[in-house]
Backbone as CSV, one residue per row, in Angstrom:
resi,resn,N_x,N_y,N_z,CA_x,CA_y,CA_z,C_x,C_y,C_z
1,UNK,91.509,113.827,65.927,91.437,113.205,67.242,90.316,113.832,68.040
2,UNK,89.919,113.165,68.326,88.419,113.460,69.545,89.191,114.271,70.468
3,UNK,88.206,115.186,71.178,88.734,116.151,72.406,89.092,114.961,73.603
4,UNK,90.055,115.349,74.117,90.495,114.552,75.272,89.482,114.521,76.193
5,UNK,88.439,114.219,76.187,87.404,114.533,77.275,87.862,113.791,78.920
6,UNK,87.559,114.781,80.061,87.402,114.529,81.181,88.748,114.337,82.141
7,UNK,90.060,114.582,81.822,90.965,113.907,81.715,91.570,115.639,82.717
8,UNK,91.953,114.725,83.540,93.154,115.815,84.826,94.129,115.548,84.467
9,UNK,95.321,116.632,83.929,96.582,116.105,84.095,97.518,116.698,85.570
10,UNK,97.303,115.706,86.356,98.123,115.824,87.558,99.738,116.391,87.152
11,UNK,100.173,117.678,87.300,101.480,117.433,87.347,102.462,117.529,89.226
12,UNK,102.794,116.493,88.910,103.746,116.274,90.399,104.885,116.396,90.324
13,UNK,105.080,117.163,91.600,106.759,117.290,91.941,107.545,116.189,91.809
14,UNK,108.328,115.456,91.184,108.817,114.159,91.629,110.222,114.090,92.518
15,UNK,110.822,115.610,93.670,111.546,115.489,94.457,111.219,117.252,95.012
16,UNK,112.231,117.180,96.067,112.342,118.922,96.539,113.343,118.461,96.483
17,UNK,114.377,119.009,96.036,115.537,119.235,95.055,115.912,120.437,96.488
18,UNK,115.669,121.687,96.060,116.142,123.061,96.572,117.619,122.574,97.130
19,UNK,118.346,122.539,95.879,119.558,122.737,95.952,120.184,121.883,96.425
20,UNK,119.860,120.593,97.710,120.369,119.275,98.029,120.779,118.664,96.986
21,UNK,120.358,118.419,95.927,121.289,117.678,95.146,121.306,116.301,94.805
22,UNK,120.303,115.712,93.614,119.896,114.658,93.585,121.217,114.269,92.651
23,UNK,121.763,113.008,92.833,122.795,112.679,91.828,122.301,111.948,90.692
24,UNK,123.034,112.092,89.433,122.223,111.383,88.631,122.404,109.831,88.608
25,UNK,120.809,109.680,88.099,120.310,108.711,88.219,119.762,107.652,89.651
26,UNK,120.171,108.908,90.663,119.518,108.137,91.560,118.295,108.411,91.813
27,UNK,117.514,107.757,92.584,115.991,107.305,92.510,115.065,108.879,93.095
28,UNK,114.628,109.278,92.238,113.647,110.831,92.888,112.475,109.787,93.483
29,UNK,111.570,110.275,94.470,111.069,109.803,95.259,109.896,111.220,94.715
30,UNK,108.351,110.632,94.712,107.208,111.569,94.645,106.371,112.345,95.603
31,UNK,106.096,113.147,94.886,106.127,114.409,96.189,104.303,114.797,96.228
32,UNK,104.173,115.848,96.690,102.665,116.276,96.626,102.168,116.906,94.930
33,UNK,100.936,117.048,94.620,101.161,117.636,93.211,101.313,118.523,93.146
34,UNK,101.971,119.384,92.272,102.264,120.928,92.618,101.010,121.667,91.485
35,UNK,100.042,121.009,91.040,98.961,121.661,90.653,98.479,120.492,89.304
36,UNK,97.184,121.438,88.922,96.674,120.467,88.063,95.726,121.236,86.743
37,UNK,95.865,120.387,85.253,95.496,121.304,84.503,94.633,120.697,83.344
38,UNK,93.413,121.389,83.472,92.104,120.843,83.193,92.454,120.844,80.993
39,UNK,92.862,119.107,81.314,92.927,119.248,79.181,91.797,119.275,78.297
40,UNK,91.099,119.429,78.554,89.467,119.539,78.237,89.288,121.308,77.382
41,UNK,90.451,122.005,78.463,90.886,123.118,77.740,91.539,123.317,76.747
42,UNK,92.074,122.295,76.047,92.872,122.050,74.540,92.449,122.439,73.543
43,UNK,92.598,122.708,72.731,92.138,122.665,71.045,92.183,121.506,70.578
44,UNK,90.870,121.086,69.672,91.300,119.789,68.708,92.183,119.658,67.993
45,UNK,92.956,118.630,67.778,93.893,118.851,66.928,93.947,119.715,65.567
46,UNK,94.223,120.408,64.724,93.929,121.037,63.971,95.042,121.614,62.732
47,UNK,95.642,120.527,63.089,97.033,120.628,61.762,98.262,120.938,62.470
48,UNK,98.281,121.722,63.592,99.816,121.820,64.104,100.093,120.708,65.179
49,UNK,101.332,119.983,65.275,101.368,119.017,65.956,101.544,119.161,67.341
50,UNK,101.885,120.743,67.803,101.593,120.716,69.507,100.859,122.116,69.537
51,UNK,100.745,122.672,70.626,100.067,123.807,71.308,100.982,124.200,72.730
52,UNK,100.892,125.501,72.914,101.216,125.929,73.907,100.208,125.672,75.066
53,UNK,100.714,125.459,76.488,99.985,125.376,77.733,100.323,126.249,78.650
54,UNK,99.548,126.609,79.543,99.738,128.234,80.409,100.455,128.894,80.264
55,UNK,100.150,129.448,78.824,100.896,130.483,78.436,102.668,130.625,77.869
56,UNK,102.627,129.153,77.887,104.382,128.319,77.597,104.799,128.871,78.654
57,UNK,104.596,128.594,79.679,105.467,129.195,80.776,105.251,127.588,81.875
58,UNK,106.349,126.688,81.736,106.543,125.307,82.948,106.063,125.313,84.020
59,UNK,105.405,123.990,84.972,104.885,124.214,86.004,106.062,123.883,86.719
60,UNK,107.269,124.474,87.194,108.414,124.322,87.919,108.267,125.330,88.748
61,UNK,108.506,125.114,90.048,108.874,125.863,90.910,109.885,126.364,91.706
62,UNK,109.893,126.803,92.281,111.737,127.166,92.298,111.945,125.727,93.387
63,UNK,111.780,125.738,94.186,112.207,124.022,94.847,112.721,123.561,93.946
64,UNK,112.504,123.484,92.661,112.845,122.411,91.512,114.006,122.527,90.869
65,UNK,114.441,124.108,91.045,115.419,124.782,90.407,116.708,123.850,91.184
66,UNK,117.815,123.006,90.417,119.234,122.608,90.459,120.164,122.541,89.251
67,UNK,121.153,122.573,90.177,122.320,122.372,88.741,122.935,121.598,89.006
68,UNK,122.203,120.455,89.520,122.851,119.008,89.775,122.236,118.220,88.722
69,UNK,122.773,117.797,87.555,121.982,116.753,87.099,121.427,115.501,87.466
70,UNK,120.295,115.045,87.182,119.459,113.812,87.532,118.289,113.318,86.452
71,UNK,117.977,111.779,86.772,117.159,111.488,85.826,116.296,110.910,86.562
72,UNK,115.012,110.555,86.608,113.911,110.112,87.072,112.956,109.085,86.128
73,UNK,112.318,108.060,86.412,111.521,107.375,85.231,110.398,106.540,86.236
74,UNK,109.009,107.269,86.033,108.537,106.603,86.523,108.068,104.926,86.351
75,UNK,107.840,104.025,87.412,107.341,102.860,87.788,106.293,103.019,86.450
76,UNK,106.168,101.661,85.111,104.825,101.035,84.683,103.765,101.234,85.825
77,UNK,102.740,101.610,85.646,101.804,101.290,86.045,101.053,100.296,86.355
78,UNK,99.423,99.422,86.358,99.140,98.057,86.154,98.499,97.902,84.494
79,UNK,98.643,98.802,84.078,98.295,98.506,82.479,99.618,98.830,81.605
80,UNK,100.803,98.598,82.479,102.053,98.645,81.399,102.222,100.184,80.472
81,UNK,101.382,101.222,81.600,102.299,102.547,80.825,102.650,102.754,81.699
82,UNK,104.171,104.063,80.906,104.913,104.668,81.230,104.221,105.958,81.907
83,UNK,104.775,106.810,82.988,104.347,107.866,83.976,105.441,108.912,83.613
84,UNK,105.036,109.761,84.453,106.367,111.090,84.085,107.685,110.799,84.243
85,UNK,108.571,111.737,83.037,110.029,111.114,82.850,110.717,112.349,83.162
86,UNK,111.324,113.172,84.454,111.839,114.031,85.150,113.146,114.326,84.726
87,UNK,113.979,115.256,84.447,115.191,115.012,84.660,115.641,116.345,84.301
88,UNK,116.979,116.612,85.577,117.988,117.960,84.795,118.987,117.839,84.219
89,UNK,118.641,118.056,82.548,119.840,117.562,81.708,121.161,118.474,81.807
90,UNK,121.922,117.504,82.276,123.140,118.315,81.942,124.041,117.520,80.924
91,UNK,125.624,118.333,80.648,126.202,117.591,79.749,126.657,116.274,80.034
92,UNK,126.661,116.220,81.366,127.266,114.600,81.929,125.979,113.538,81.706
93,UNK,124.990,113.969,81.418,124.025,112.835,80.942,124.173,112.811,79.564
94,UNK,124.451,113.436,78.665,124.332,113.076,77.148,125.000,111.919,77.249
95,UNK,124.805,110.999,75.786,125.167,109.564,75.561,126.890,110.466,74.922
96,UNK,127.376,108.663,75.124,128.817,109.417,74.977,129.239,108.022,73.866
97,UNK,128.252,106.926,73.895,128.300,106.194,73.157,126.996,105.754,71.374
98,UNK,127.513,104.817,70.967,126.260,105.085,70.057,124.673,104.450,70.373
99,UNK,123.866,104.790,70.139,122.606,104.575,70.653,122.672,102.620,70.102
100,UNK,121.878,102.232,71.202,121.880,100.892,71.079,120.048,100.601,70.211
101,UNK,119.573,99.300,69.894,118.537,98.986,69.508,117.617,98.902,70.799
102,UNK,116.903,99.465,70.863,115.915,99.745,71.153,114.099,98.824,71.302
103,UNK,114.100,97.685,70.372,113.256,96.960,69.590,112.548,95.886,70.249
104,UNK,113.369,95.428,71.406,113.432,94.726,72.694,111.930,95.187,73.236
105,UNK,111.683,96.057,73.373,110.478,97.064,74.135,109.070,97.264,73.718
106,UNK,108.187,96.654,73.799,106.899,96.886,73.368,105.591,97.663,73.762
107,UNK,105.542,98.852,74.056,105.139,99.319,74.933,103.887,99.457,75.045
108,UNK,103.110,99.763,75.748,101.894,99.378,75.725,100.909,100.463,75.159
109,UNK,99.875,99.273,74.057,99.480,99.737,72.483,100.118,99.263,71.366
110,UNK,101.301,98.543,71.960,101.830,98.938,70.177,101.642,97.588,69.394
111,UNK,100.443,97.805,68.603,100.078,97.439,67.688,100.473,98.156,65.959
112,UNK,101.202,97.601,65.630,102.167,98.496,64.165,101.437,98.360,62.902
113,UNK,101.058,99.006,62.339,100.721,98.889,61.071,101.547,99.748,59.999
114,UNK,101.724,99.261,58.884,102.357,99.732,57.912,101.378,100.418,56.452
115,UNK,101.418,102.108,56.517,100.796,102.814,55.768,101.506,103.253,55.006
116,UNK,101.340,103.594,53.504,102.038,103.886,52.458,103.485,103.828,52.644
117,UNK,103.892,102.686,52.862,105.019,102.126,53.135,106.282,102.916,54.274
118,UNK,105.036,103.394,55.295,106.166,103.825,56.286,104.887,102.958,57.864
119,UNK,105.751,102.797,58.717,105.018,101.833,59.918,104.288,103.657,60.706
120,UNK,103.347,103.234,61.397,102.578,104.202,61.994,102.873,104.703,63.191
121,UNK,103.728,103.891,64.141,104.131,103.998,65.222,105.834,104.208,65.706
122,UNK,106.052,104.824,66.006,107.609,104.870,67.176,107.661,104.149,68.112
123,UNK,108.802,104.009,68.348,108.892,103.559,69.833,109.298,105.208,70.561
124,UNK,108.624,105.974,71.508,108.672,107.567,71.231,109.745,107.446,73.262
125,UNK,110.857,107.969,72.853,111.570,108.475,73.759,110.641,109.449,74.638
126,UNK,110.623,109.185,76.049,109.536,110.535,76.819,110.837,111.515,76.927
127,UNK,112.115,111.035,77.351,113.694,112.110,77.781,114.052,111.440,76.393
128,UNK,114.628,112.111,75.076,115.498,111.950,73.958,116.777,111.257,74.729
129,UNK,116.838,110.270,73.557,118.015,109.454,74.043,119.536,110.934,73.813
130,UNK,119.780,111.726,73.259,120.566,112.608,72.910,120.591,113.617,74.276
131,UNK,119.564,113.098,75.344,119.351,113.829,76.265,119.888,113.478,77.217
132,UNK,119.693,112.231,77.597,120.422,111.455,79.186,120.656,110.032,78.339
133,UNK,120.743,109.584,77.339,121.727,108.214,77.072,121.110,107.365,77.012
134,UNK,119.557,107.509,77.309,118.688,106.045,77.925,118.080,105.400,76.540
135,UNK,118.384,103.696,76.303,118.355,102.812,75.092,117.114,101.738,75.668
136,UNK,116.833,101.398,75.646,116.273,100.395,75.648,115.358,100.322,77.482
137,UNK,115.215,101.173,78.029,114.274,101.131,79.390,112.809,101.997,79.266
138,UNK,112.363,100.502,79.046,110.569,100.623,79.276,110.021,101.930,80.208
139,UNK,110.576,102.029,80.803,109.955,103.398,81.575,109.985,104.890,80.999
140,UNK,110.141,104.889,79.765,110.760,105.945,79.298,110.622,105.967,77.647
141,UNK,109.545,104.786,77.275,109.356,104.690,75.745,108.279,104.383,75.947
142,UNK,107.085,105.370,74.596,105.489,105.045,74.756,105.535,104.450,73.119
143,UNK,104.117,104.273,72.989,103.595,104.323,71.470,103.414,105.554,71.243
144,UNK,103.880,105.881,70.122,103.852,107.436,69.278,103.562,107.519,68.452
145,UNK,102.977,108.113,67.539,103.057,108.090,66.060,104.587,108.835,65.455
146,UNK,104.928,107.887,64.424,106.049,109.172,63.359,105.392,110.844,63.797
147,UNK,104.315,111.289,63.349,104.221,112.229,63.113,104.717,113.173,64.767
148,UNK,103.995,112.858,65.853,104.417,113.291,67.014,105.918,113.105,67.632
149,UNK,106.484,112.054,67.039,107.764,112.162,67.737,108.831,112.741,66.656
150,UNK,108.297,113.036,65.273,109.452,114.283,63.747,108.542,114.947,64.791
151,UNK,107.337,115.697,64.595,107.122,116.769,64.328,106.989,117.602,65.746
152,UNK,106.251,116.577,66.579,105.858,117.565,68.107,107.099,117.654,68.622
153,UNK,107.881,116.683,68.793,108.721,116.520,69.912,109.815,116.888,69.721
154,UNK,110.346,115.943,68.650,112.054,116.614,68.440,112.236,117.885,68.467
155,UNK,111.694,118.837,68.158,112.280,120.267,67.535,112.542,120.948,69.047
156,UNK,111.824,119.859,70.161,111.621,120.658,71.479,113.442,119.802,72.472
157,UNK,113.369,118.547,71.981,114.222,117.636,72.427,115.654,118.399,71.796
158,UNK,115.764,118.744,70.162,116.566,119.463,69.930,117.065,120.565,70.552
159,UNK,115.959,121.506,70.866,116.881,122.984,71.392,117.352,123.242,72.507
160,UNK,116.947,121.751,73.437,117.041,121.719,74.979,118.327,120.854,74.770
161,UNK,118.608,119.891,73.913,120.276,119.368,73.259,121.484,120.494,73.131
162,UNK,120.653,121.199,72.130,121.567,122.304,71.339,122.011,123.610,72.969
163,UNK,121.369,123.740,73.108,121.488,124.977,74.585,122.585,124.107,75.319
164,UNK,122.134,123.152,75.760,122.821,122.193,76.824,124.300,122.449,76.341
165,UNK,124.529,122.008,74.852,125.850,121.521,74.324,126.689,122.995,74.256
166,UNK,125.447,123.785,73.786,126.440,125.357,73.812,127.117,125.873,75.054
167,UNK,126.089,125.477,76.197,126.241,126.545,76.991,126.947,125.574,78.623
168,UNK,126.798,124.463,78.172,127.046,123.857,79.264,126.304,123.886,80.670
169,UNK,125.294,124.593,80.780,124.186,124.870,81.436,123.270,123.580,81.827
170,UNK,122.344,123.929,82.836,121.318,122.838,83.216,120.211,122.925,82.352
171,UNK,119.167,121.933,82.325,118.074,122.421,81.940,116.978,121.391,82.493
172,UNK,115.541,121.681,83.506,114.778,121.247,83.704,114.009,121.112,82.816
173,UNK,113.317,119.209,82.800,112.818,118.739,81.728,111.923,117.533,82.226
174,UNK,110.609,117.823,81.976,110.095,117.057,82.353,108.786,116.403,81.476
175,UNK,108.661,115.243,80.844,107.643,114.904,79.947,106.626,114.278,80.791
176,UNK,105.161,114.639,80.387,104.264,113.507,80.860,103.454,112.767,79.756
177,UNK,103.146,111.848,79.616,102.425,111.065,78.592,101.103,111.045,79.481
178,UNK,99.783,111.424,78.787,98.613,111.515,79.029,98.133,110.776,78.895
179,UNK,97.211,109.666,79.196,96.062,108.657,78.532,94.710,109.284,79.362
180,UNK,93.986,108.869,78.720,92.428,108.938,78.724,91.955,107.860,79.523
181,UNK,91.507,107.607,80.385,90.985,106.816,81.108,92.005,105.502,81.081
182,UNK,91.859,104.407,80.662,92.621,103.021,80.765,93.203,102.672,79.509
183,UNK,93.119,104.188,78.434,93.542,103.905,77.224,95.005,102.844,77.021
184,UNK,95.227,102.847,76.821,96.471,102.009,76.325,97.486,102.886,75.539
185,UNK,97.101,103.422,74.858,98.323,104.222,73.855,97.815,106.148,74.192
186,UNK,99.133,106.565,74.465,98.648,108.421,75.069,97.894,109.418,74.346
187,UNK,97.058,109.830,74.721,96.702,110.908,73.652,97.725,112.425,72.937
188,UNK,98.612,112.224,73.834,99.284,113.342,73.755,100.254,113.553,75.018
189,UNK,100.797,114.340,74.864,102.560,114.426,75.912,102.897,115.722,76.327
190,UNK,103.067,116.043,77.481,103.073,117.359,78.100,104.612,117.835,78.094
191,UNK,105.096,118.500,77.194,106.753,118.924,77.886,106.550,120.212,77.923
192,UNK,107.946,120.046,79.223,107.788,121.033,80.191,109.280,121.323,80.266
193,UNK,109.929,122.493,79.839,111.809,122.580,80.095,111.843,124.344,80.876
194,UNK,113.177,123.972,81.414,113.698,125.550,81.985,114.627,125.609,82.261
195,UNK,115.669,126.457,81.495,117.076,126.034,81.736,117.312,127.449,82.902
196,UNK,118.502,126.711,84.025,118.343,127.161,85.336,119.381,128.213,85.453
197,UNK,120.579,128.006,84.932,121.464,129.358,85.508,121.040,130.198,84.872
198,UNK,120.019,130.716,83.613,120.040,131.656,83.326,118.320,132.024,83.392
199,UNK,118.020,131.344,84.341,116.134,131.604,84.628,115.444,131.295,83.762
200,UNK,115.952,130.951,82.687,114.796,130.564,81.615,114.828,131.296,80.475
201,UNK,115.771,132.175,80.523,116.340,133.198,79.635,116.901,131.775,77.676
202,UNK,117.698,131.099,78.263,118.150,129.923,76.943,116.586,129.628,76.828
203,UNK,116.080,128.656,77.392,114.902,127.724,77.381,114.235,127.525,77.895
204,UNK,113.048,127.667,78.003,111.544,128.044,78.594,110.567,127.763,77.275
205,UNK,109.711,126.647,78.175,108.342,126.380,77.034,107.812,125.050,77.821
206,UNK,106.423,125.027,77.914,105.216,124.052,78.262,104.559,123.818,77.021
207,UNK,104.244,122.839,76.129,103.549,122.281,74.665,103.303,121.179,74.980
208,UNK,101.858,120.804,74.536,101.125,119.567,74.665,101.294,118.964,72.951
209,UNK,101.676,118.223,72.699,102.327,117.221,71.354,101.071,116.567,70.972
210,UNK,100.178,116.761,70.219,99.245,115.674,70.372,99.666,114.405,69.399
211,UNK,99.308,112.973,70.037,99.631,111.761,69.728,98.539,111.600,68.349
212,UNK,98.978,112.021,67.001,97.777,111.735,66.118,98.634,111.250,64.863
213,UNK,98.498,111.077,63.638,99.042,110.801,62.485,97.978,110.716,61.756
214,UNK,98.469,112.172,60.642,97.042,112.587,59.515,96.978,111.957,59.006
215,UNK,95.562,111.077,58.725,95.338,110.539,58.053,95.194,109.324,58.332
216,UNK,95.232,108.878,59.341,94.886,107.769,60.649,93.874,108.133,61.260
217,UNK,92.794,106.936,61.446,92.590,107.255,62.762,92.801,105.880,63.688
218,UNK,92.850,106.368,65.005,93.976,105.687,66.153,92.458,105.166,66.901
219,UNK,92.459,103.979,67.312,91.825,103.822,68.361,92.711,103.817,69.866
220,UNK,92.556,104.582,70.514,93.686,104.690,71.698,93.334,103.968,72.954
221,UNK,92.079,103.220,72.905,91.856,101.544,73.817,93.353,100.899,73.980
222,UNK,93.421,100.435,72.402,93.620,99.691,72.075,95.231,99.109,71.473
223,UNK,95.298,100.411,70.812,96.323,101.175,69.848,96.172,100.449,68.252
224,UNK,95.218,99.795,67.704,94.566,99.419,66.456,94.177,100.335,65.625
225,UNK,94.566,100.621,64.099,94.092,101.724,63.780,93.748,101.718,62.336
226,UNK,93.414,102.407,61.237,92.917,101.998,59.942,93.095,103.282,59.033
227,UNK,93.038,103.212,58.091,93.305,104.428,56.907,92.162,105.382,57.074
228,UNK,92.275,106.895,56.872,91.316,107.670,56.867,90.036,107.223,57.616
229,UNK,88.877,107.500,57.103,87.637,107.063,57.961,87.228,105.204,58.130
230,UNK,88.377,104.341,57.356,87.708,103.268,57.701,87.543,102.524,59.045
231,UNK,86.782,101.640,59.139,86.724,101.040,60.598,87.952,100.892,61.037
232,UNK,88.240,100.994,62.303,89.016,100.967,63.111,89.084,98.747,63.490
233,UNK,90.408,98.139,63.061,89.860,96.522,63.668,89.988,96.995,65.050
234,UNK,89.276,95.138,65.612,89.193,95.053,66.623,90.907,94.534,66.667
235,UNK,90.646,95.067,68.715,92.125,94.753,68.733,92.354,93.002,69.293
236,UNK,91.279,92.430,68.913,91.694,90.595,68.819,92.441,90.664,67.535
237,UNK,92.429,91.197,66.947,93.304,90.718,65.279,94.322,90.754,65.939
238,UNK,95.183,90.303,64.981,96.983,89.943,65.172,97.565,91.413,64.671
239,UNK,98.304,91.339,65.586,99.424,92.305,65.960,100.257,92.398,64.477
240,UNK,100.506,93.327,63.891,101.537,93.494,62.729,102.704,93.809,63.580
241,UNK,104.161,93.499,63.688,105.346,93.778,64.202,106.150,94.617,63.349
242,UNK,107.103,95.278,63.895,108.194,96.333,63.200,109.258,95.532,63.347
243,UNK,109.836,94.427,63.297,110.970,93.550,62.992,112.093,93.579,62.227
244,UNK,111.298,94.161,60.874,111.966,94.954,59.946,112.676,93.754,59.264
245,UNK,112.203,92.435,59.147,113.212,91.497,58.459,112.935,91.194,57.577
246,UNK,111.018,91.892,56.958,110.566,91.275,55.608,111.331,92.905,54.995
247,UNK,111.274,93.722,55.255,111.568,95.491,54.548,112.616,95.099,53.599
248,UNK,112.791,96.055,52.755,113.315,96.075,51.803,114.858,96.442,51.734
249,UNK,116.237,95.783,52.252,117.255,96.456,52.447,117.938,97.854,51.660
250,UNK,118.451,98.763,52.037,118.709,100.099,51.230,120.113,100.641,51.768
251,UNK,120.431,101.159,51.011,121.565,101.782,51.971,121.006,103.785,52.128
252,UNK,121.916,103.962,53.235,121.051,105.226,54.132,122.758,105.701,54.412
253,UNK,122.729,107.437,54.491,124.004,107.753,55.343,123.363,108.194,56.582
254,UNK,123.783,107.980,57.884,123.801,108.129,59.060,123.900,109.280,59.405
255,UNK,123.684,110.308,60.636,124.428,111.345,61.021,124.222,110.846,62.676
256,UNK,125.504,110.886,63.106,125.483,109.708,64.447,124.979,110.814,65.535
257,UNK,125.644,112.477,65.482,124.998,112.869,66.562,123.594,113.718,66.506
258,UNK,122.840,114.009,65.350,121.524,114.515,65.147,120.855,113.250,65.302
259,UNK,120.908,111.989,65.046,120.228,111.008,64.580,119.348,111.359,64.128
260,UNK,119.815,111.199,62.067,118.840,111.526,61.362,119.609,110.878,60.266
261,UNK,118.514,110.124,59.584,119.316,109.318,58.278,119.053,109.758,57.174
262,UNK,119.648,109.632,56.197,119.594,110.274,55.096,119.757,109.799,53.709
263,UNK,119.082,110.152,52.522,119.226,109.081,50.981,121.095,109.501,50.850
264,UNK,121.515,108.757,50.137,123.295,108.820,50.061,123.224,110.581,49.137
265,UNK,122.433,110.822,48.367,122.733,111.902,47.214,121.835,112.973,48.119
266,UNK,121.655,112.655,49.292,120.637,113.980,49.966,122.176,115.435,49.997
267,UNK,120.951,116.462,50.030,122.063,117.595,49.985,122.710,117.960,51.450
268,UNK,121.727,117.335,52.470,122.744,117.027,54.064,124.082,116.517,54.049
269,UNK,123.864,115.197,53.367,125.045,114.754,53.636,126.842,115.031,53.367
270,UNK,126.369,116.260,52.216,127.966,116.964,51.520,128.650,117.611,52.714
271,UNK,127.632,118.652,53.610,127.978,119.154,54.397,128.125,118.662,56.469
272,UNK,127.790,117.329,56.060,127.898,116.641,57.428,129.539,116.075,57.520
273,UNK,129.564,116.084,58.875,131.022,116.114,59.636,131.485,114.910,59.341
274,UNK,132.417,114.423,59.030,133.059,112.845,58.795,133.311,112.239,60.472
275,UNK,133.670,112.844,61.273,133.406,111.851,62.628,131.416,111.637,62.992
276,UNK,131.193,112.559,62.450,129.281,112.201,62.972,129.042,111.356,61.630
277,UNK,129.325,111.282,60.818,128.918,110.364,59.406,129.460,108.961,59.558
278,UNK,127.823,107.907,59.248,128.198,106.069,59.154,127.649,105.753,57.930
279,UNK,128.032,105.116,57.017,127.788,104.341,56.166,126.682,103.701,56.417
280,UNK,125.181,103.031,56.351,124.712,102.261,56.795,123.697,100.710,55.574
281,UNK,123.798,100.099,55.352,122.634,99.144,54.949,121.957,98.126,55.854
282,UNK,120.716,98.799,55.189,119.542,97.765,55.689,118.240,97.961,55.887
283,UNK,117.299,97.885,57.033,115.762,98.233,56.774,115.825,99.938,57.390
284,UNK,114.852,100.582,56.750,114.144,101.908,57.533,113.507,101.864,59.013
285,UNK,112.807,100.579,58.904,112.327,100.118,60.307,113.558,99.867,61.343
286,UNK,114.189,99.395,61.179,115.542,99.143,62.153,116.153,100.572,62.463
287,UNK,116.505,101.274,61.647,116.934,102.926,61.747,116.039,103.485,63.153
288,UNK,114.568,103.647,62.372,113.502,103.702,63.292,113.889,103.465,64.799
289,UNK,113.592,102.323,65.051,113.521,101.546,66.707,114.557,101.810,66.600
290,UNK,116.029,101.825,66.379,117.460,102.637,67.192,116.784,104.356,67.147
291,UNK,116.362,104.637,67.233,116.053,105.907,67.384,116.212,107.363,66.514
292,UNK,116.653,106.859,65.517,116.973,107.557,64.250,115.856,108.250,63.749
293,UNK,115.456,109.778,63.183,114.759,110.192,62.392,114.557,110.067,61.431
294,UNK,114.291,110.025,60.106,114.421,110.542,58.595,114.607,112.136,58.236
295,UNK,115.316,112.418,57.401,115.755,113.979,56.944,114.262,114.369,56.571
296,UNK,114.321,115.652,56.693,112.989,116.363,56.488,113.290,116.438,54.624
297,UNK,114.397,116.538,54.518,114.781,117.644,53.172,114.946,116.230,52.217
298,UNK,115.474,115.416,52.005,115.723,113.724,51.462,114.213,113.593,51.650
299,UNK,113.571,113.043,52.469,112.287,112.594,52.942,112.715,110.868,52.843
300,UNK,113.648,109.942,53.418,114.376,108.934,52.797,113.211,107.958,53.637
């Protein structure tokens, strides 16, 4: 991926909180920026799928600090992206039901292509649905590649899950999706967490995810993209869709609360819980857009 050239990432307060008490899901209202951070300072991508930013230490300030949970999603823009996705996860936001389809949502870029028989793009949660419950709202799903939303993101979406569920604790969380001028699809995604009763002691970390998939390259105009060095089409060609109705039906075992699917003979599945375990047949692409991973260890 080309250096992000020229590109401010504004990060803004999106309430003063200090302890008033936003309830969840009601509407945070935007504030002044509480600073700004020149990405020009990045590394090229270079094989790891994120990087640390000032030092992994969040641009939160104590104003920000509550143990009221809330969720925030910013307004589309006029080119149909998504803006920063705010929120203090607590346990009363986790989903309490099963994740719905997702597929409804097209977000802007997503142009799909299908490479060695896996599609190139996510529909990429900015707050993990495992986080605050949210299925199917445009304000809160970009174009991603597979590789950024297995590799950058989850492992970060996970431990801010896993803390939450242990400890019953808050945790400030805030994603931004970056674009480059009027790009269409992000170059990369800013998360930002801090879990609050214990200062940051559970969870603390700032990582920029970059939006790439080896062995692609992405035109991010556009979101059109082509194998290794070949031309990039133009984005007048027709749209390939993730529909998933030509794919090949299979059967997959489920794990309902990691969402992560798995081949039936994978060595996950002996030791997964019979209330988190579903039976499932049908496409990989459908798994996909409900929000499902693939096992690292299966590779299904």
């Amino acid at each position: 991926m080309k250096r992000i050239s020229s590109v401010l990432l504004t990060l803004a307060l999106l309430c003063a909180l200090a302890l008033s008490g936003c309830k969840a899901n009601e509407p945070v209202s935007s504030a002044a920026p509480a600073g700004s951070y020149d990405l020009t300072s990045l590394p090229d991508y270079s094989g790891d799928p994120y990087v640390a930013v000032n030092d992994n230490v969040p641009y939160f300030t104590e104003d920000d600090y509550t143990t009221n949970s809330f969720e925030s999603y910013s307004d589309l823009d006029a080119l149909g992206r998504c803006g920063v996705a705010y929120a203090c996860v607590g346990s009363d936001l986790m989903p309490t039901e099963d994740r719905e389809s997702i597929s409804s949502v097209k977000p802007s870029g997503w142009i799909n292509v299908e490479y060695d028989g896996q599609y190139l793009y996510n529909r990429c949660h900015l707050i993990g649905f495992q986080l605050t419950g949210e299925n199917a709202n445009e304000k809160n799903l970009i174009t991603g590649t597979r590789y950024m939303n297995v590799d950058g993101m989850l492992p970060f979406e996970n431990m801010v899950a896993d803390y939450v569920k242990e400890t019953d604790n808050h945790v400030l969380y805030r994603v931004t999706p970056v674009f480059e001028g009027d790009n269409l699809v992000a170059s990369g995604v800013l998360m930002e967490a801090y879990s609050v009763e214990d200062s940051g002691e559970g969870v603390t970390f700032c990582v920029y995810a970059y939006n790439v998939q080896p062995g692609i390259t992405i035109d991010y105009a556009t979101g059109a993209s082509a194998a290794g060095g070949e031309e990039v089409p133009q984005a007048s060609a027709p749209a390939q869709t993730t529909s998933g109705s030509e794919e090949e039906t299979q059967q997959y075992v489920l794990n309902t609360s990691s969402m992560k699917f798995h081949e039936p003979d994978c060595s996950g599945v002996a030791s997964m819980s019979d209330a988190n375990r579903q039976d499932y047949t049908g496409s990989r692409q459908d798994l996909i857009d409900q929000g499902y991973t693939p096992c690292v260890i299966c590779k299904p």
